[in-house]
Backbone bond lengths (Angstrom), bond angles and torsions (degrees), N, CA, C in turn:
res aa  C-N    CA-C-N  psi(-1)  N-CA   C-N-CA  omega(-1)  CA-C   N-CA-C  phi
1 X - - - 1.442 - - 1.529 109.50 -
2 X 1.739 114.86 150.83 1.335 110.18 -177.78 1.320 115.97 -95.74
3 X 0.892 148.97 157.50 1.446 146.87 169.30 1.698 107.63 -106.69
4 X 1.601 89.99 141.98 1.967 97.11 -175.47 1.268 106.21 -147.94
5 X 1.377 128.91 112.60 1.460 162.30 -154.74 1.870 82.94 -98.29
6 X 1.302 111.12 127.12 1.462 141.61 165.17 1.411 89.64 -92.51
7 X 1.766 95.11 163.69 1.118 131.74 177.41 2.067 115.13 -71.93
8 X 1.412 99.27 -11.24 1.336 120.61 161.78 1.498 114.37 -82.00
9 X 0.712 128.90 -38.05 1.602 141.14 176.20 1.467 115.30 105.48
10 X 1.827 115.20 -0.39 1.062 115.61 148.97 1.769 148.64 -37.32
11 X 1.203 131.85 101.04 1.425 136.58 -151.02 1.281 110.81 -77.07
12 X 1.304 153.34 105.70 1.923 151.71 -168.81 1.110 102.02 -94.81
13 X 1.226 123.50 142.71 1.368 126.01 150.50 1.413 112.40 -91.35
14 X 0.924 125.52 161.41 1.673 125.47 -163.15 1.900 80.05 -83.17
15 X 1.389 107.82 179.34 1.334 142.98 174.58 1.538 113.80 -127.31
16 X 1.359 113.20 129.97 1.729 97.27 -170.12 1.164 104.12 -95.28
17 X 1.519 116.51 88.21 1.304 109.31 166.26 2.007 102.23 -108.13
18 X 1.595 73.36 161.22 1.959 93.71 -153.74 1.223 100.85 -104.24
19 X 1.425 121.63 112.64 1.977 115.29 -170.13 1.666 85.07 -76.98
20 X 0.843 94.78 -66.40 2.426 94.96 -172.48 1.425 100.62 -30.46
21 X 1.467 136.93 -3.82 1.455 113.50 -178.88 1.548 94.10 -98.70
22 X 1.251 130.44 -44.05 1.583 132.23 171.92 1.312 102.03 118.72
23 X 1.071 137.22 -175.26 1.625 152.50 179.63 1.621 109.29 -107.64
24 X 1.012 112.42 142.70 1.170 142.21 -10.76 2.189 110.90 -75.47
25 X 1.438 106.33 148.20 1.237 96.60 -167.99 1.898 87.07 -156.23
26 X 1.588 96.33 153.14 1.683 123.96 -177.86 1.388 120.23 -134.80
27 X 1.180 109.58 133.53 1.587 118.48 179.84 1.533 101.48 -143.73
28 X 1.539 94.14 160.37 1.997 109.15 178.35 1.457 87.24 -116.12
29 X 1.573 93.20 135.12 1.293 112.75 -179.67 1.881 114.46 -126.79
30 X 1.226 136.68 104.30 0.942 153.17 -164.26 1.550 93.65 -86.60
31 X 1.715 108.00 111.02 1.643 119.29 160.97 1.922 92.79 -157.01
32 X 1.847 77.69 146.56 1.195 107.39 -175.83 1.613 116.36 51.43
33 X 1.221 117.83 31.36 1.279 98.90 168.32 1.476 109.33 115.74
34 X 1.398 111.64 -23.69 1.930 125.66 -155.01 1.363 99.75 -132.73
35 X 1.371 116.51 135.66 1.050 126.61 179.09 1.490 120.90 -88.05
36 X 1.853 138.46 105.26 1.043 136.08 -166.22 1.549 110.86 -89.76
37 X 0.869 140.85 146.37 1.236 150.30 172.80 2.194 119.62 -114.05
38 X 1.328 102.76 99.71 1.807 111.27 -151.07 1.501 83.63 -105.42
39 X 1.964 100.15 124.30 1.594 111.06 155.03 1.539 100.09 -113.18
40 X 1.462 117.34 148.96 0.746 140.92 -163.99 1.335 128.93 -124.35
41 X 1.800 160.55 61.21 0.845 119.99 -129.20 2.166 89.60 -151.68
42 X 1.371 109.12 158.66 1.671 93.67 -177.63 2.144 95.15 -105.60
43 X 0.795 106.84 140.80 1.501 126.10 -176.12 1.666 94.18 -107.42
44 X 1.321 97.24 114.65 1.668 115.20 -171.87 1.587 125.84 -139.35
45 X 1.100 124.90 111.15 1.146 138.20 -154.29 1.467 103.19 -47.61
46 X 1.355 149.77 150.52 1.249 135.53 171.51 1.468 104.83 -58.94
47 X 1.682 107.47 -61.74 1.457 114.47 -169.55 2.143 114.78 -62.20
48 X 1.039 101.38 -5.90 1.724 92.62 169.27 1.636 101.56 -93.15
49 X 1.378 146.61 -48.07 1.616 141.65 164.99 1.711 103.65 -24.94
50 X 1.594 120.91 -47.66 1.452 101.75 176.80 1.401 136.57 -52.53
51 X 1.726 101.58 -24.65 1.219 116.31 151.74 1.457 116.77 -62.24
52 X 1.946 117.68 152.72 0.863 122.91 -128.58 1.560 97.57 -138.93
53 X 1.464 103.62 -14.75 1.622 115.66 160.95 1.648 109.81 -54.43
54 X 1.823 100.26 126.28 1.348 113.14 -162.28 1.309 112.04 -74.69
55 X 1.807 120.47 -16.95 1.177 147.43 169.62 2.017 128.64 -88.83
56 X 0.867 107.52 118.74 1.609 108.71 170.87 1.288 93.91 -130.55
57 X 1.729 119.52 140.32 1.146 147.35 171.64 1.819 103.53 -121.54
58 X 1.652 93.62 125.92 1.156 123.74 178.29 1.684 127.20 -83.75
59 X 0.986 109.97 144.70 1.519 164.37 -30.05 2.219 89.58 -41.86
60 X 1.212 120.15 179.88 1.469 154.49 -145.86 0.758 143.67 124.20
61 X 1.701 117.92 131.06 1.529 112.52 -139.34 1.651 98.96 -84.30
62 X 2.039 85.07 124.10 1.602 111.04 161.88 1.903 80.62 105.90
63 X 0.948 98.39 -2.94 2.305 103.38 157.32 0.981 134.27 -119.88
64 X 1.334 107.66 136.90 1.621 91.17 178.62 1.611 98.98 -175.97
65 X 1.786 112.48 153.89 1.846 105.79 179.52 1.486 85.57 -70.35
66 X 0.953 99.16 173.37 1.542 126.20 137.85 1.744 110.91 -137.94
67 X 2.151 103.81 152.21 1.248 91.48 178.48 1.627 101.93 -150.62
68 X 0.753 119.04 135.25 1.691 141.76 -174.78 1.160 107.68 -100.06
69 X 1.794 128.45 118.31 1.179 136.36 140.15 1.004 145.69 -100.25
70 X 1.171 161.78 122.13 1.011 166.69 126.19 1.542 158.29 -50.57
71 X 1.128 117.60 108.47 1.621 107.64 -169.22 0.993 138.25 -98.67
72 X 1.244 139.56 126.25 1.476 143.49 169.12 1.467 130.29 -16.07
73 X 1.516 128.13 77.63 1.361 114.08 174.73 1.420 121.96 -99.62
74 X 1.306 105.35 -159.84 2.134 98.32 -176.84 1.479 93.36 -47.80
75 X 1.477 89.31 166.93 1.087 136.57 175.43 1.982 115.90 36.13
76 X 1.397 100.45 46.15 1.359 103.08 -163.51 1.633 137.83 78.17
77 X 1.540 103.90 -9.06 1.401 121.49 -154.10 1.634 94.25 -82.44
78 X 1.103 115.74 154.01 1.613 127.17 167.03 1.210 123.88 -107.98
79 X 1.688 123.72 146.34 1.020 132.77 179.84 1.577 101.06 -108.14
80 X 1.445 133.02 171.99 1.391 131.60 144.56 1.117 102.94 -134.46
81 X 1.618 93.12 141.38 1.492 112.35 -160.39 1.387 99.11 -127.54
82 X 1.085 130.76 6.07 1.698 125.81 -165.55 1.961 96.50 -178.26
83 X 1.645 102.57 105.62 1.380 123.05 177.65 1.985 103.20 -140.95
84 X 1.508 79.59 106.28 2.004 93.45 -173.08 1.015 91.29 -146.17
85 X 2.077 93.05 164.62 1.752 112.25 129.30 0.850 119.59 -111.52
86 X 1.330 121.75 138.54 1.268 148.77 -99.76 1.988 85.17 -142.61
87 X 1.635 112.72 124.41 1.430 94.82 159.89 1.644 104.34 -122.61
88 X 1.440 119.74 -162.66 1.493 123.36 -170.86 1.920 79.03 -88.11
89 X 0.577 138.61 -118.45 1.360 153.20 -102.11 1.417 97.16 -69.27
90 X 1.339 136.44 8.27 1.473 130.05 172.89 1.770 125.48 -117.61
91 X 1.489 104.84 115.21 1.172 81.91 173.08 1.676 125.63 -112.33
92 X 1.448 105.67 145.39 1.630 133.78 -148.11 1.914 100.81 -93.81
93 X 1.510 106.56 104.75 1.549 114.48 155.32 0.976 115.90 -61.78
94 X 1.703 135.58 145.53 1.500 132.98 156.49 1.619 98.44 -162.48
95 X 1.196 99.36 123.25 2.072 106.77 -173.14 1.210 119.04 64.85
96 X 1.233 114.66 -121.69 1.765 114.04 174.27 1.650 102.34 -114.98
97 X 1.457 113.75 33.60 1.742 102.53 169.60 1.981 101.91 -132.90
98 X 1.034 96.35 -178.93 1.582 133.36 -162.35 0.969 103.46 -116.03
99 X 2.011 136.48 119.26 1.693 119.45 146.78 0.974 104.87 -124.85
100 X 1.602 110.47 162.06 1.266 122.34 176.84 1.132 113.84 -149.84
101 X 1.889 129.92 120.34 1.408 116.04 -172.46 1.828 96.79 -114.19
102 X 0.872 115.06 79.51 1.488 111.22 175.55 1.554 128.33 -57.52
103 X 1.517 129.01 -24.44 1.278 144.05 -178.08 1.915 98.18 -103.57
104 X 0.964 98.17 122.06 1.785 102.98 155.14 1.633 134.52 -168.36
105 X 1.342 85.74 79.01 1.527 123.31 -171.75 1.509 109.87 -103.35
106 X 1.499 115.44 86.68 1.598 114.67 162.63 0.945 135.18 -126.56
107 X 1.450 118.94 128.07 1.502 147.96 179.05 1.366 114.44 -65.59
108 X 1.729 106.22 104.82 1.152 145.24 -123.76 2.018 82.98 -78.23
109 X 1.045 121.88 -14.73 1.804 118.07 -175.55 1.655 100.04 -96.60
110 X 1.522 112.68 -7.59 1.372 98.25 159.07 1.628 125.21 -110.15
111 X 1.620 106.18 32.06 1.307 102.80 170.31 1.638 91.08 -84.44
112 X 1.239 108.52 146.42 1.873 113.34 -172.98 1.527 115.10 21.42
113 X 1.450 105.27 51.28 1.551 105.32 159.05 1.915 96.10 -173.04
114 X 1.661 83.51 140.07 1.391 88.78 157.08 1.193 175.76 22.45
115 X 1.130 172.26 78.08 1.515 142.39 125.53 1.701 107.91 143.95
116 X 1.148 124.83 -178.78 1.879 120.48 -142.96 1.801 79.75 -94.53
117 X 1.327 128.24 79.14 1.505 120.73 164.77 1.644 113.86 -104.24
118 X 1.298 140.73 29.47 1.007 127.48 141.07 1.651 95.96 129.49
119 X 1.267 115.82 -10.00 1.606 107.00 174.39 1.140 119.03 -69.89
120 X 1.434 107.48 132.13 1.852 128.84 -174.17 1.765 94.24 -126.14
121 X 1.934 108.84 93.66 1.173 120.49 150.44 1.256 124.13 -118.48
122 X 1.648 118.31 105.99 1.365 107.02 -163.18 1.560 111.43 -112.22
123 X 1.517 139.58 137.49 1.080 118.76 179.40 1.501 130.06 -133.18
124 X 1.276 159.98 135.53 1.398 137.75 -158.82 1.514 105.13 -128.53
125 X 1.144 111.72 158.55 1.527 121.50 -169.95 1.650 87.49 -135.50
126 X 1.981 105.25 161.89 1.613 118.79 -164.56 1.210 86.38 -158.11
127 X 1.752 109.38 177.95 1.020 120.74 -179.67 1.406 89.42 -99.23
128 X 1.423 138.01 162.32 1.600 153.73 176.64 1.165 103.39 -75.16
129 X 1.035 136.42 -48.37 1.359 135.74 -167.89 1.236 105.69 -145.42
130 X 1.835 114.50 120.20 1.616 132.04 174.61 1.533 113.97 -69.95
């Protein structure tokens, strides 16, 4: 995993999210001890898809990620603790973690599809307090 130091001096660990799987997409992510559970998904206006540009860059008006987490409590059960949209330049407290999605660039054939077409969504999670 990469690590990425904000302009806060806060330290991220990357999040493995997979552009080749496409949007909407979920992974469990194990930090500090707790098991996170990451939805992922781009919220897109009907009328901007008629457009034909292979690229949309996030947030734009009537775009935007949104991302849902969730954590692991007894008995397998989940909580969600973090339901947004999400832009690059902010980073988002919730419990005892840190996010930050600074990249959100997606290639409009991997909204519900597939394969290495050019989406750059990158995101990092921290502990809240050093």
């Amino acid at each position: 995993m990469i690590a990425l130091t904000t302009k806060s001096g806060r330290q991220f660990t990357s999040l493995p999210i997979d552009n080749a799987r496409g949007f909407p997409q979920s992974f469990p992510f194990l930090f500090g001890g707790r098991t996170y559970h990451f939805r992922l998904y781009a919220n897109i206006a009907a009328a901007l898809l008629n457009d034909k540009t292979n690229f949309i860059e996030l947030p734009a008006p009537e775009a935007f990620l949104v991302v849902q987490v969730e954590r692991e409590i007894a008995a397998g059960a989940r909580e969600t603790i973090f339901l947004r949209k999400v832009v690059p330049e902010l980073e988002y407290e919730t419990e005892n973690i840190a996010l930050i999605f600074p990249r959100q660039l997606v290639a409009r054939n991997n909204l519900n599809g597939r394969g290495n077409l050019g989406s750059q969504i990158s995101g990092g999670i921290a502990k809240r307090w050093a």
